[in-house]
C-alpha positions in Angstrom: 0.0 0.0 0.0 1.3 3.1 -1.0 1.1 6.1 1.3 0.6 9.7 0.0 1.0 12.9 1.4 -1.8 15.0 2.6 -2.3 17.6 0.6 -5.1 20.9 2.3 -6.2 24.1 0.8 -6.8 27.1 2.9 -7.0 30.7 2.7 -3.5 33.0 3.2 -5.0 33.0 6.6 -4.4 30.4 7.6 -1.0 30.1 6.6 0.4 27.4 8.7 3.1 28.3 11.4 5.8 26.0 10.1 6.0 27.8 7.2 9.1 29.9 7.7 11.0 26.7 8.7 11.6 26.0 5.0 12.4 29.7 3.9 15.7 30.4 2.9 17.6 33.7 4.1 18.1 35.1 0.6 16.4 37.9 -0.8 14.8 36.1 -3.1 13.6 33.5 -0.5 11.7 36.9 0.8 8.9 36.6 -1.6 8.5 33.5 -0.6 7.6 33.9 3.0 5.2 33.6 4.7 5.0 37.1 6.0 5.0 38.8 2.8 2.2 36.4 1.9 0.5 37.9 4.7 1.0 41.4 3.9 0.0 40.6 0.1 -3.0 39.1 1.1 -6.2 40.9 -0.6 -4.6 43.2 -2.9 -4.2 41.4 -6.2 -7.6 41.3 -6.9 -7.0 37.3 -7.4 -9.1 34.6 -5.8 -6.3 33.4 -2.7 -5.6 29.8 -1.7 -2.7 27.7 -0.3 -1.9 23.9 -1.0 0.1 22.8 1.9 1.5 19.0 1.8 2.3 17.2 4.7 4.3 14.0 5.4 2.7 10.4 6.7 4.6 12.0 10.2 2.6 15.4 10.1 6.0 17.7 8.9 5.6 20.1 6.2 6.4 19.1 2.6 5.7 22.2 0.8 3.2 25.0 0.5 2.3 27.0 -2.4 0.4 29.9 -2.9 -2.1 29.8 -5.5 -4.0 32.7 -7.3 -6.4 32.6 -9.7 -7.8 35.8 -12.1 -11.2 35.2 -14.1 -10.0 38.1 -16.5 -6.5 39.0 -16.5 -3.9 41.0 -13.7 -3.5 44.6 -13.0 0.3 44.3 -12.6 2.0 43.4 -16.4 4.8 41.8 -14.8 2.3 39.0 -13.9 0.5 38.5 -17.0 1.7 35.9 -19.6 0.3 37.5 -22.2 2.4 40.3 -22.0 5.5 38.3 -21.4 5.4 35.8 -23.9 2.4 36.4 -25.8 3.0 39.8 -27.8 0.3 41.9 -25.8 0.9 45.5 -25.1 -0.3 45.4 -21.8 -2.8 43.0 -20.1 -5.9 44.2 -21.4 -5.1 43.7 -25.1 -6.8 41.0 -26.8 -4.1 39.1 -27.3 -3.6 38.8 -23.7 -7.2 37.3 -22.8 -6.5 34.4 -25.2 -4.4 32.8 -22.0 -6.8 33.7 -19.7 -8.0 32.5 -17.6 -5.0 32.6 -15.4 -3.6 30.4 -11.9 -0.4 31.9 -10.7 1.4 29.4 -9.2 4.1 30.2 -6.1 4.2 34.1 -6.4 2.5 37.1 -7.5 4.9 39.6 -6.7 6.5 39.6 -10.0 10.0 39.3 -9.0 11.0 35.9 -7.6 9.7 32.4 -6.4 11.4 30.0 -4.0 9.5 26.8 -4.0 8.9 26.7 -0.3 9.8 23.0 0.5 12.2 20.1 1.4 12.8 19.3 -2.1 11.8 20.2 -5.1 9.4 16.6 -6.0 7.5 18.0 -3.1 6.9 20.8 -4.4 6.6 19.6 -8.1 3.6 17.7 -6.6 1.9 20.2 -4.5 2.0 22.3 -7.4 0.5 19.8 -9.5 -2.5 19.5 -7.7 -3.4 23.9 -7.3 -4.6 24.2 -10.1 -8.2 23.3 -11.8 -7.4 21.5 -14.9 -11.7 21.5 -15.9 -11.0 25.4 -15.7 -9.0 26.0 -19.0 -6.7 28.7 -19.4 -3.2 29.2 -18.3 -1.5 27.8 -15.1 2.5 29.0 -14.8 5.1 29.0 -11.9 6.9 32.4 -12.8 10.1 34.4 -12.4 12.2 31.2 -10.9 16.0 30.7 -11.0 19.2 28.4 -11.0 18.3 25.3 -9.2 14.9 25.9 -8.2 13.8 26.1 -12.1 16.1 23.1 -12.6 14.3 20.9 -10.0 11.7 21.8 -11.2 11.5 21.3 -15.0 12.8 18.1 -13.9 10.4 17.2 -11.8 7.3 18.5 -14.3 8.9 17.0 -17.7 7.7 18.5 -21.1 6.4 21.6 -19.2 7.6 24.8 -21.3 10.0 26.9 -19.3 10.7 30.0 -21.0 13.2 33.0 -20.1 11.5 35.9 -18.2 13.8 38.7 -17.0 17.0 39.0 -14.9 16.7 39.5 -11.2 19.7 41.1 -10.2 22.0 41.3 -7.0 24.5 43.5 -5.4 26.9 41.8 -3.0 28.0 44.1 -0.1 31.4 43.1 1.0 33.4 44.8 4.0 32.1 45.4 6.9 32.9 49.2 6.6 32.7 52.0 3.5 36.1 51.6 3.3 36.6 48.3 2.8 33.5 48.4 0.7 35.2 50.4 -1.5 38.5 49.2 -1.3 36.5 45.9 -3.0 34.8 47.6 -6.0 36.3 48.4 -8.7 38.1 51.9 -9.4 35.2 53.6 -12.0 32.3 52.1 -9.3 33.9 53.5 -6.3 34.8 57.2 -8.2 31.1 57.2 -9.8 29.7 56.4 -5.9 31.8 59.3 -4.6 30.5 61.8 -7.0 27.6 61.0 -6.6 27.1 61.3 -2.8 29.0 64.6 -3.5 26.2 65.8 -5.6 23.3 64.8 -3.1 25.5 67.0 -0.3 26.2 69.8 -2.3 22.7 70.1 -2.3 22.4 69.8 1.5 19.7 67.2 1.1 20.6 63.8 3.1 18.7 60.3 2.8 17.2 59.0 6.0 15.9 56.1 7.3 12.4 56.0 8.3 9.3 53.3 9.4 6.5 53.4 7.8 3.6 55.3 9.7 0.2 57.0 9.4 2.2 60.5 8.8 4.6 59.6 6.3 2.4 56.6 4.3 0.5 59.3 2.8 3.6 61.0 1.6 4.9 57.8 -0.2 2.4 56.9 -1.8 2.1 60.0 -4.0 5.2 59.8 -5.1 4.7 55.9 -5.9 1.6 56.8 -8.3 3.9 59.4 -9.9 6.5 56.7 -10.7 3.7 54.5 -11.8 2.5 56.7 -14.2 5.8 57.8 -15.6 6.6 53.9 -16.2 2.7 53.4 -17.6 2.3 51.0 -14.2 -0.8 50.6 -12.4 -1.9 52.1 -8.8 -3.7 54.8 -7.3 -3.0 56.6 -3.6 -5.4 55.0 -2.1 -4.1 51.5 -3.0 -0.8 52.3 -2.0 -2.0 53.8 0.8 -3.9 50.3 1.9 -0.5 48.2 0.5 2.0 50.5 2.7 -0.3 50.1 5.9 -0.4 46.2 5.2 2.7 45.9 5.3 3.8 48.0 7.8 1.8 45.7 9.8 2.3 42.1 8.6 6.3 43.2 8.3 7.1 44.7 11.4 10.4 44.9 12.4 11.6 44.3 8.9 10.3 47.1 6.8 11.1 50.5 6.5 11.8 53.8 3.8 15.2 55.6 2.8 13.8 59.0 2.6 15.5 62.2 1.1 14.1 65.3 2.4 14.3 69.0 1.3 12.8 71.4 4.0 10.4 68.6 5.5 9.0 67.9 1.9 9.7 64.1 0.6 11.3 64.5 -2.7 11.9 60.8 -3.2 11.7 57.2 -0.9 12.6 53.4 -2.0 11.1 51.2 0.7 12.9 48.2 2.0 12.7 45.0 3.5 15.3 43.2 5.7 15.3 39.4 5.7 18.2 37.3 6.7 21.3 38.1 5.2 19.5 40.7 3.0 18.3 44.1 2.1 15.3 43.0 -0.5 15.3 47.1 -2.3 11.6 47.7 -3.6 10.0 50.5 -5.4 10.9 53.6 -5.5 8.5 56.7 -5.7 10.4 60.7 -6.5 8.7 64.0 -7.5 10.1 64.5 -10.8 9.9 68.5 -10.9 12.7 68.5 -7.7 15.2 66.0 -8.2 17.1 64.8 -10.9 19.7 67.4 -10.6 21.7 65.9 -7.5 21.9 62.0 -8.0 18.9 61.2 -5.5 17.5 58.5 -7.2 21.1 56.6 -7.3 21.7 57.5 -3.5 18.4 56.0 -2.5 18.3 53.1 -4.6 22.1 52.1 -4.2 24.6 54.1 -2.2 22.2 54.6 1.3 21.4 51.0 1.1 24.9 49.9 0.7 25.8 51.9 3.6 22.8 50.3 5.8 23.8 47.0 5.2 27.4 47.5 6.3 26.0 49.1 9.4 23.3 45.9 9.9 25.8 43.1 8.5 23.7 42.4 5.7 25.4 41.1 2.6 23.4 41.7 -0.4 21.2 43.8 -1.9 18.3 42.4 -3.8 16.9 44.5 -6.6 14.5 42.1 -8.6 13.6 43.1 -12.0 14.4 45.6 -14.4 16.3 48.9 -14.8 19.3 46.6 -15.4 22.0 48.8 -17.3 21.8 51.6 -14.0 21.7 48.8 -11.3 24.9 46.5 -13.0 26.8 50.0 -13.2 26.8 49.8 -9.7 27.9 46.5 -8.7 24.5 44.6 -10.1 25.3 40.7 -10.7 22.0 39.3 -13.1 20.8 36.0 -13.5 18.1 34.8 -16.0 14.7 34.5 -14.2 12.4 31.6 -15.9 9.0 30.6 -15.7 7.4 27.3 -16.2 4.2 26.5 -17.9 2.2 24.1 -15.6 -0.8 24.2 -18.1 -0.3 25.9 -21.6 -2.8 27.7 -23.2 -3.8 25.5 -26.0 -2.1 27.0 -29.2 1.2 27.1 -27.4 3.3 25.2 -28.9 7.3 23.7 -28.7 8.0 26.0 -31.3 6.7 29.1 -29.5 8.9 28.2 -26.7 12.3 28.1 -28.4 11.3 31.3 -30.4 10.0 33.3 -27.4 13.8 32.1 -25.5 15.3 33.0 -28.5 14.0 36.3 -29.1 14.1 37.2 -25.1 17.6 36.2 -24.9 18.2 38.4 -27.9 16.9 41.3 -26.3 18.4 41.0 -23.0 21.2 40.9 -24.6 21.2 44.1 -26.5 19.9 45.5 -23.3 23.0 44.9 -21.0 25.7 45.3 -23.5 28.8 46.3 -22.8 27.7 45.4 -19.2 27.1 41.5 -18.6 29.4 39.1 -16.9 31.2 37.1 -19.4 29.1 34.0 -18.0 26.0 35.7 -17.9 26.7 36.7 -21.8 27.5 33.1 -22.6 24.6 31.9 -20.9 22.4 34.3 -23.1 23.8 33.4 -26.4 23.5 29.8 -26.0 20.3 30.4 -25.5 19.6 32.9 -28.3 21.0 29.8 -30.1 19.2 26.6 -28.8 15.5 28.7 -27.7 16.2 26.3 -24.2 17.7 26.7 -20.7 20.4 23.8 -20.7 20.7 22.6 -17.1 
């Protein structure tokens, strides 16, 4: 007789407890905790669940997040439609023909970490969260190095296609100077001038938690990125998102904040987990900065500076943006996602076109910039259309 593991569905509520047990201390791992889960939950506009498997003993296998959308997602960076389909944004026609959608693992748009003891586990769990008498697409996105591995071996003849880069920037020294005794000479001249050029302008980045004062303050300047980048959001959504989290992440989240007579010009909040500084969005009012490197000191050379001061060694940056983050120190690696459930004119022939032409792109993107090994990576796959393992 053949025992299987006990698979349950719940709301994010009810998140079991054991769930940060199996979450790494990356930044990556971040998005797949179960406190940013938390402070996610309800504002996707996606119908939430969780399959959580358990051993014959009781421990925890694996748990994945599930989230289903009847007609599309707000946020691009979540819809394959717009990734690999051709579609302008997520509203294009083009982008309801994989609809409708079951995001498997993550719905931040930046990362997954399959939350279990091994990757089969997963694999399996994963299997079973999604409705196969429901059509549409089911996909596992934005996964890297051995967890996409482990995975595309352990769900054979599912496409796996090349997303985006999520990118890094290791923080070594524990003190400015031996930081920049450890970059290289045009990264540590092009951080000095630029912290010269936020002081000559007596403006200073601080560090701030998020609070019913300055919440209202960020999220204004978040819509007006949004809007300048053709992004979704309002105020008031940001608003709702910003308390959430300051809630659910307590502890671990907070804003680098530059300042000009009281006024916020600009913030990037932040999230510490383990050994990392997980950098999110940033939000600036365009008609007072630009002139004095603010955007560069809050989205690289303050956070550097707080994770010498904390001991953290890396800065996540997730997605996009890549030619200004590898300027400063940026390491990318190709972010894939797998097709659990294709849409039905997907083909093999898509796939290795798709890789192909993505690779292509990236490429063009990060030139002259790319690690030798990242290049290679790309061109063999601008030449096959597949990831080879």
């Amino acid at each position: 007789m053949i025992v299987r593991p006990t698979v349950a569905r719940s709301a994010p509520t009810g998140a079991p407890g054991d769930w940060d047990e199996l979450t790494g201390a990356s930044g990556a791992d971040f998005y797949s905790s179960r406190r940013w889960h938390l402070a996610m939950a309800g504002l996707n506009g996606a119908d939430e669940r969780l399959v959580v498997s358990r051993g014959t003993a009781g421990g925890l296998r694996a748990v994945v997040p599930v989230f289903g959308f009847a007609a599309g997602t707000a946020n691009p960076l979540m819809h394959p439609g717009t990734l690999f389909g051709g579609a302008q944004s997520p509203s294009d026609a083009t982008a309801e023909r994989w609809e409708p959608l079951t995001v498997v693992g993550n719905v931040s748009g930046y990362s997954t970490v399959p939350v279990a003891a091994d990757a089969r586990a997963w694999a399996e769990a994963a299997d079973q969260a999604w409705d196969r008498r429901a059509g549409g697409t089911a996909w596992a996105p934005y996964l890297t190095g051995a967890d996409v591995d482990g995975l595309s071996a352990a769900l054979p003849g599912r496409p796996v296609l090349l997303t985006a880069l999520r990118v890094v920037v290791p923080v070594p020294g524990s003190t400015l100077e031996e930081y920049y005794a450890a970059i290289p000479r045009r990264r540590r001249e092009l951080a000095r001038r630029e912290r010269r050029q936020l002081a000559g302008a007596g403006r200073e980045i601080t560090v701030e938690e998020l609070d019913e004062v300055n919440i209202p303050e960020f999220a204004r300047l978040q819509v007006n990125t949004q809007r300048r980048h053709g992004s979704f959001g309002d105020a008031a959504f940001f608003e709702v998102l910003f308390g959430q989290m300051a809630k659910a992440l307590a502890g671990q989240v907070f804003a680098f904040v530059c300042r000009d007579g009281g006024r916020a010009l600009g913030f990037m909040w932040a999230v510490r987990h383990g050994r990392a500084l997980v950098a999110r969005s940033i939000g600036l009012d365009y008609e007072r900065v630009g002139a004095h490197a603010e955007y560069f000191n809050l989205m690289i050379h303050e956070p550097v500076r707080y994770c010498l001061e904390h001991g953290l060694t890396e800065i996540d940056m997730s997605v996009g943006s890549y030619r200004q983050k590898l300027l400063r120190g940026g390491i990318p690696t190709p972010a894939w996602s797998i097709l659990l459930r294709p849409p039905p004119f997907w083909t093999e022939r898509d796939t290795e076109r798709h890789n192909r032409d993505r690779a292509r792109e990236l490429l063009a993107e990060l030139h002259p910039l790319a690690p030798a090994a990242v290049v290679e990576e790309l061109e063999q796959i601008a030449r096959a259309g597949r990831r080879e393992s």
